[in-house]
C-alpha positions as CSV (number, residue, x, y, z in Angstrom):
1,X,107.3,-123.2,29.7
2,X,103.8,-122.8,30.7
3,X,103.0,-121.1,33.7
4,X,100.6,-122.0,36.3
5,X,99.5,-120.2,39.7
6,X,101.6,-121.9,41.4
7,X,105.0,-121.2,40.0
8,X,103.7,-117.5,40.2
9,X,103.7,-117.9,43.7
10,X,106.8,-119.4,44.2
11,X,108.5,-116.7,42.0
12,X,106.7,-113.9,44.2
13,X,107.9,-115.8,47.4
14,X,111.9,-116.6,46.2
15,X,111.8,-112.6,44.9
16,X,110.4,-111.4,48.5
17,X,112.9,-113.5,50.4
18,X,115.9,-112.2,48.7
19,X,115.2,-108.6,48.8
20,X,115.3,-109.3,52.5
21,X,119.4,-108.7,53.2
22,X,119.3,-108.9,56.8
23,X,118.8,-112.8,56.4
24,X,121.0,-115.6,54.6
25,X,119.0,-117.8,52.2
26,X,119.8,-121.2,51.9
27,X,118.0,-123.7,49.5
28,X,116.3,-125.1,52.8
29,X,114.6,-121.9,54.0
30,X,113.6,-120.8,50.3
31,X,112.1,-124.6,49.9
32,X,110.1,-123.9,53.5
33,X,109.1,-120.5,52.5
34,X,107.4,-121.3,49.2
35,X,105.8,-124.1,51.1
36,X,104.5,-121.7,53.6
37,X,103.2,-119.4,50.8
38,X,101.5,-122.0,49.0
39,X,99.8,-123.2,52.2
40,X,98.8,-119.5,52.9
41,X,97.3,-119.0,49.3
42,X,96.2,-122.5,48.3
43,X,94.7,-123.4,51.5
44,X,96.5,-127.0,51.4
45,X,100.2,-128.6,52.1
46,X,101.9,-128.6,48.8
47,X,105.6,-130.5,48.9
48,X,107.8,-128.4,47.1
49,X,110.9,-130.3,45.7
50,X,114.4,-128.9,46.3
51,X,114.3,-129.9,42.2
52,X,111.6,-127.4,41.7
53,X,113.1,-124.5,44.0
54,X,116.4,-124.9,41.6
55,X,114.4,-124.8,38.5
56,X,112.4,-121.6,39.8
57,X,116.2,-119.7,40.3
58,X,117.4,-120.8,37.2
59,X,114.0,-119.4,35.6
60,X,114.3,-116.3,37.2
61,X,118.0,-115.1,36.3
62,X,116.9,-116.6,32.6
63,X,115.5,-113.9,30.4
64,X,112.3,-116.4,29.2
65,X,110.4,-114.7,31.5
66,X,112.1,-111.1,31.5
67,X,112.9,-111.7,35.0
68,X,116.8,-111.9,34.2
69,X,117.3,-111.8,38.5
70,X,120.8,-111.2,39.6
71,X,120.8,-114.6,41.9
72,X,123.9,-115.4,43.1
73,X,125.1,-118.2,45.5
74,X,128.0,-117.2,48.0
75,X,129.4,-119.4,50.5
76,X,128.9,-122.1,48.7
77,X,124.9,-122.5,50.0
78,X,123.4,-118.7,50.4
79,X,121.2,-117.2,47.7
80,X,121.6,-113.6,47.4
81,X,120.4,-110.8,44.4
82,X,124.0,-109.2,43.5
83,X,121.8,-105.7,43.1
84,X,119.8,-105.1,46.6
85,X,118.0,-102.9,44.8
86,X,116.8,-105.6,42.5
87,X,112.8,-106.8,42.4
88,X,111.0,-109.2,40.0
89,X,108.1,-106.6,40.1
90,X,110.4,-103.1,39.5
91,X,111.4,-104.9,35.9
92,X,111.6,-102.1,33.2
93,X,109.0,-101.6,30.3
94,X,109.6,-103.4,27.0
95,X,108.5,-100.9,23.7
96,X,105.8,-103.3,23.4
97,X,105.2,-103.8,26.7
98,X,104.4,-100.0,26.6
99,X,102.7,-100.0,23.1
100,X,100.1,-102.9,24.8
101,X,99.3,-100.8,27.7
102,X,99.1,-97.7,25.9
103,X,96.3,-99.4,24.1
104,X,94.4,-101.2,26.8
105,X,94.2,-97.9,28.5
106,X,92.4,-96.2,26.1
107,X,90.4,-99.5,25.4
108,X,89.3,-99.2,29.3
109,X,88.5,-95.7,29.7
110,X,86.1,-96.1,26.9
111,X,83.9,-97.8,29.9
112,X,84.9,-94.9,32.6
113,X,81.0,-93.6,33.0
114,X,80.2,-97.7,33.8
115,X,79.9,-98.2,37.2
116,X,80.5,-102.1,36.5
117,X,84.1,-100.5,36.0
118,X,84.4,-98.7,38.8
119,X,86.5,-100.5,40.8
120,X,89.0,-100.3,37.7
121,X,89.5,-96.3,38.0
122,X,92.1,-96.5,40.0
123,X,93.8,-98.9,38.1
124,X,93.5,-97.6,34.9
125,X,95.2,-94.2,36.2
126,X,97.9,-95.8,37.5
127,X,98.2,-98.1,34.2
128,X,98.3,-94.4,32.7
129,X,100.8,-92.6,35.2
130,X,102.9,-95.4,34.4
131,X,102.9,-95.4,30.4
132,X,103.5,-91.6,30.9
133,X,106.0,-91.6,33.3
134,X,108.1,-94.5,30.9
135,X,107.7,-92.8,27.7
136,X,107.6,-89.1,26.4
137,X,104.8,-89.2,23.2
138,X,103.6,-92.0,21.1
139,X,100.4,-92.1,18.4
140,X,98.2,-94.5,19.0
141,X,98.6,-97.7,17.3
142,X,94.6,-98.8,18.0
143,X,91.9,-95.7,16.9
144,X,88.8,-95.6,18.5
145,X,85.9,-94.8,16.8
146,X,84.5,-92.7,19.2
147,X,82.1,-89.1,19.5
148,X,83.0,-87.3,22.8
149,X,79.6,-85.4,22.1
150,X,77.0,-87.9,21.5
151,X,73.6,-87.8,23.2
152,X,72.5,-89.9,26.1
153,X,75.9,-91.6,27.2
154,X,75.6,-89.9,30.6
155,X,72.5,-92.3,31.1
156,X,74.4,-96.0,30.6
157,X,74.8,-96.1,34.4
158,X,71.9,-95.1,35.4
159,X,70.0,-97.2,33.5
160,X,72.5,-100.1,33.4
161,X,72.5,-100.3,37.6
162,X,68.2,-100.0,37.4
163,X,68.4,-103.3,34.7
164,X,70.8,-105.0,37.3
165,X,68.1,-104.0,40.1
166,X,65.3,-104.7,38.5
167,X,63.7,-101.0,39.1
168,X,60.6,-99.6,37.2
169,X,61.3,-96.3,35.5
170,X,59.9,-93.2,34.8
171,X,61.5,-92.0,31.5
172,X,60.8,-88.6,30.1
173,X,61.1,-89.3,26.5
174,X,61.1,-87.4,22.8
175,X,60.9,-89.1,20.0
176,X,62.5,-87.0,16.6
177,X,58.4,-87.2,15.8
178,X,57.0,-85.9,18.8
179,X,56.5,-82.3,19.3
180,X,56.7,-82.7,22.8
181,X,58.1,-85.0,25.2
182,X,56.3,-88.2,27.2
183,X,56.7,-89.4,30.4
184,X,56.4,-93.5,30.2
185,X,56.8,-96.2,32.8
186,X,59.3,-98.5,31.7
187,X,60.6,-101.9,32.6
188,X,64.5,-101.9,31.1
189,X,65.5,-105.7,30.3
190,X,68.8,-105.0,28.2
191,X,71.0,-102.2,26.9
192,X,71.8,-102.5,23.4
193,X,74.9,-101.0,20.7
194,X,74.9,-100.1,17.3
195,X,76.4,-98.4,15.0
196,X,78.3,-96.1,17.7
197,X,74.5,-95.4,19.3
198,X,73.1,-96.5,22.4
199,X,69.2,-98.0,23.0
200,X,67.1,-99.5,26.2
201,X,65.2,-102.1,25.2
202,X,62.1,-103.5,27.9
203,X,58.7,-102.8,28.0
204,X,55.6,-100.6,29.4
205,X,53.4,-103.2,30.7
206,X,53.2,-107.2,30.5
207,X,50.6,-107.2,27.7
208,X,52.6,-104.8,25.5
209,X,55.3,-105.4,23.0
210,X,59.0,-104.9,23.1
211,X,60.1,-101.2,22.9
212,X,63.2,-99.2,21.8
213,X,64.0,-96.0,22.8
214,X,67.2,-94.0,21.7
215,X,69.2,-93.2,24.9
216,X,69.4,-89.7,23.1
217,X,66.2,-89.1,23.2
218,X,65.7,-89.4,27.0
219,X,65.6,-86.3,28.6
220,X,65.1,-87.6,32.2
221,X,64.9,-90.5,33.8
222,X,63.1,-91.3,37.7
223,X,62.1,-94.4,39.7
224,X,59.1,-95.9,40.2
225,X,58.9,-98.0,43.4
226,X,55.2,-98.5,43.4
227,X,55.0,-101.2,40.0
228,X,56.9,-104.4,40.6
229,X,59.2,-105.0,38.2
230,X,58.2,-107.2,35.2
231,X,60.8,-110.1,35.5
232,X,60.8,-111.8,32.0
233,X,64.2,-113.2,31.5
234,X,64.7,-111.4,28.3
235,X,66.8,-112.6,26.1
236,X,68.9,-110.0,24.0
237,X,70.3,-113.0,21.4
238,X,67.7,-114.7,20.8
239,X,65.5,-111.7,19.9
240,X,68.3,-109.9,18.2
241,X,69.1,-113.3,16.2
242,X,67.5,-112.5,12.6
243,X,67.8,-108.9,13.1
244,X,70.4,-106.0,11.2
245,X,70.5,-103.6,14.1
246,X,67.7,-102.7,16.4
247,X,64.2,-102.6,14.7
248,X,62.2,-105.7,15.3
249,X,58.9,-106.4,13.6
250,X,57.0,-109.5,14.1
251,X,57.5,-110.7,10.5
252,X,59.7,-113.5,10.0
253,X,62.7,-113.4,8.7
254,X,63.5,-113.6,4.9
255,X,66.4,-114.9,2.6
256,X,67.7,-112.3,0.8
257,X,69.6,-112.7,-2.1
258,X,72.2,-109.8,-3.1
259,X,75.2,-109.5,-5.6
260,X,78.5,-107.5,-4.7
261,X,80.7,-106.4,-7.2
262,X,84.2,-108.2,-7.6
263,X,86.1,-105.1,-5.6
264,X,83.6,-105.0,-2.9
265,X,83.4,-108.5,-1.9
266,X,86.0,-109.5,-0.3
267,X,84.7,-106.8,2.4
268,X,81.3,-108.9,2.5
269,X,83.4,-111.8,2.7
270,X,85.6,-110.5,6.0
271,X,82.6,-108.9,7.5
272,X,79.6,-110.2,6.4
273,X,76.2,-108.0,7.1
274,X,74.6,-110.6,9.3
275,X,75.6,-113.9,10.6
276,X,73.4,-116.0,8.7
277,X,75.8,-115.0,5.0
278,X,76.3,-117.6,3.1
279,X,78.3,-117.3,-0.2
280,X,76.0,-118.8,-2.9
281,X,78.3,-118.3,-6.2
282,X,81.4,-116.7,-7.7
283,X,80.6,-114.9,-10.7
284,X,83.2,-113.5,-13.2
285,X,82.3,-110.0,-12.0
286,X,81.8,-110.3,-8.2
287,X,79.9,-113.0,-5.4
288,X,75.8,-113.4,-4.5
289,X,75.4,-113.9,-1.4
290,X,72.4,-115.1,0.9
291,X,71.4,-114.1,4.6
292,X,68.3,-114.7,6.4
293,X,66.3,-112.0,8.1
294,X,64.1,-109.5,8.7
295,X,63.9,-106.1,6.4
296,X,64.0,-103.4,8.3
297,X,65.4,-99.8,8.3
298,X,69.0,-101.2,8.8
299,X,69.3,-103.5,6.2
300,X,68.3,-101.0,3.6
301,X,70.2,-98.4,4.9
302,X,73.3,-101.3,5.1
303,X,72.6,-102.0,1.4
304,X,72.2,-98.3,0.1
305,X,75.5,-98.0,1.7
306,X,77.1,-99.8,-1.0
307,X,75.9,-97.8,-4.1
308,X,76.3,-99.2,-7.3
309,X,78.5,-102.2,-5.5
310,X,75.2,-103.9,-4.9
311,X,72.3,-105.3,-6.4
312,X,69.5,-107.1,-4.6
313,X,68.2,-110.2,-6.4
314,X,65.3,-111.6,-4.0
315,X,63.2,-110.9,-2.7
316,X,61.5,-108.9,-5.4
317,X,59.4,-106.7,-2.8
318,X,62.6,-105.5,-1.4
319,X,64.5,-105.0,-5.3
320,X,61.5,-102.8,-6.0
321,X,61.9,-100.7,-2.4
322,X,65.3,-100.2,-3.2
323,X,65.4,-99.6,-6.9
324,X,62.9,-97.0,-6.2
325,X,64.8,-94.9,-3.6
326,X,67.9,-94.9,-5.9
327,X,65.7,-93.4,-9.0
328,X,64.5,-90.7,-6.0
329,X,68.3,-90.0,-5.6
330,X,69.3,-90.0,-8.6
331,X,66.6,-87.2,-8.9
332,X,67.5,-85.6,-6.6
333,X,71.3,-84.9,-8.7
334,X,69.3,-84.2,-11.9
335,X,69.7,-80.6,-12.8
């Protein structure tokens, strides 16, 4: 049985007005109560059949929705729970019940320095006193991948509350280049994810191009309330869309064409590197594959990854690249 707001409310409504012993129940007042609580909630009169007020009881004491409410009628025409102490919202953890929150938990506090998640804390503590206090110890059945110690998280907020306000920065920054650090004025459009590192993306001035910069590589960050803040409606998909990662050049995309060995591909198959893949062929000894888009640092890196699972076909420029930092490796194992 599907459930709606609605029947939520009504089940909330019957559950409150039982637990209240120093009143008898009949059908009637039960009808007139959920009635009442609809008006209160939905803001309009909703006529609640005596029909639907006996299907709600018998839904309760049924074990479809893991209510299984001790309802009882006595005097022929009084509802009653048999167990005062009984309440639709004190209904013991299920293993999995506990297993599921376990996880979210974790999942949540993973966003704990994000003020956009704020209003969660004290939600996902009681969500945690409450797996504690049900169950002694228990492994986790979901593993983040996650680095307690990386650079630069302790900026998200910051920076993500300037990009929601629209406020020019000041951003003392150090490249792993630089010998010394920068201060630069900076418009932030987006933040950006990958591969378990953080970046701001937005831009010095209007006439300049897009920038990157490693969240940790900032050393400080200020306001400046004296530029106005360059409003461009960036568009983090569209400029991510024929990119591996975060490096962007202004070269168009290309389709490269790459073979996997028969034991890596179903990997490339389940996870493809980008979301243009296309499977061009089955061979006897693994697939070839195609994608569209840019080269850049993270591609190569992506298909050095693979070793000797991989071969680039086309384009030639990028066969060359590649075969030549392999022979530099394999050099660099020669004795």
């Amino acid at each position: 049985m599907a459930l709606n707001k609605n029947a939520l409310i009504r089940y909330k409504t019957i559950d409150k007005c039982l637990q209240n012993n120093n009143r008898k129940w009949t059908l009637d007042n039960l009808i007139d109560a959920c009635s009442d609580a609809l008006y209160e909630y939905e803001g309009r009169d909703v006529n609640v059949s005596k029909r639907t007020i006996q299907l709600d009881i018998q839904m309760m004491r049924s074990d479809k929705l893991g209510y299984n409410a001790p309802i009882e009628v006595y005097d022929k025409k009084y509802y009653r729970y048999v167990d005062d102490s009984y309440s639709i919202t004190d209904i013991p953890l299920t293993e999995n019940d506990m297993n599921v929150l376990s996880e979210t938990v974790e999942m949540l506090k993973q966003f704990k320095d994000f003020s956009l998640f704020s209003e969660l804390g004290g939600i996902i503590q009681r969500l945690e006193d409450k797996v504690y206090t049900e169950k002694t110890h228990q492994s986790a059945v979901i593993h983040l991948d996650k680095n307690e110690k990386l650079k630069g998280l302790e900026h998200l907020d910051v920076l993500y509350q300037a990009i929601l306000k629209k406020m020019v920065l000041k951003i003392t920054y150090q490249s792993f280049k630089a010998e010394k650090p920068s201060v630069i004025t900076f418009h932030p459009f987006i933040l950006k994810e990958f591969n378990n590192r953080w970046f701001l993306i937005g831009k010095t001035s209007t006439k300049k191009p897009i920038l990157t910069f490693a969240l940790d590589r900032i050393i400080g960050i200020d306001y400046d309330s004296s530029l106005n803040y360059l409003d461009e409606n960036f568009n983090g998909d569209r400029y991510y869309k024929d990119v591996i990662g975060v490096t962007v050049s202004n070269t168009r995309a290309e389709r490269i064409q790459f073979w996997v060995n028969k034991s890596n591909a179903p990997y490339v198959l389940t996870k493809p590197f980008h979301r243009s893949q296309r499977l061009i062929q089955e061979t006897e000894n693994g697939c070839i594959f195609n994608i569209l888009v840019q080269v850049n640092f993270e591609l190569e890196r992506m298909i050095l990854g693979f070793g000797d699972a991989i071969e680039v076909l086309k384009p030639a420029k990028l066969r060359r690249r590649i075969q030549n930092k392999l022979k530099i490796a394999l050099e660099r194992y020669e004795d």
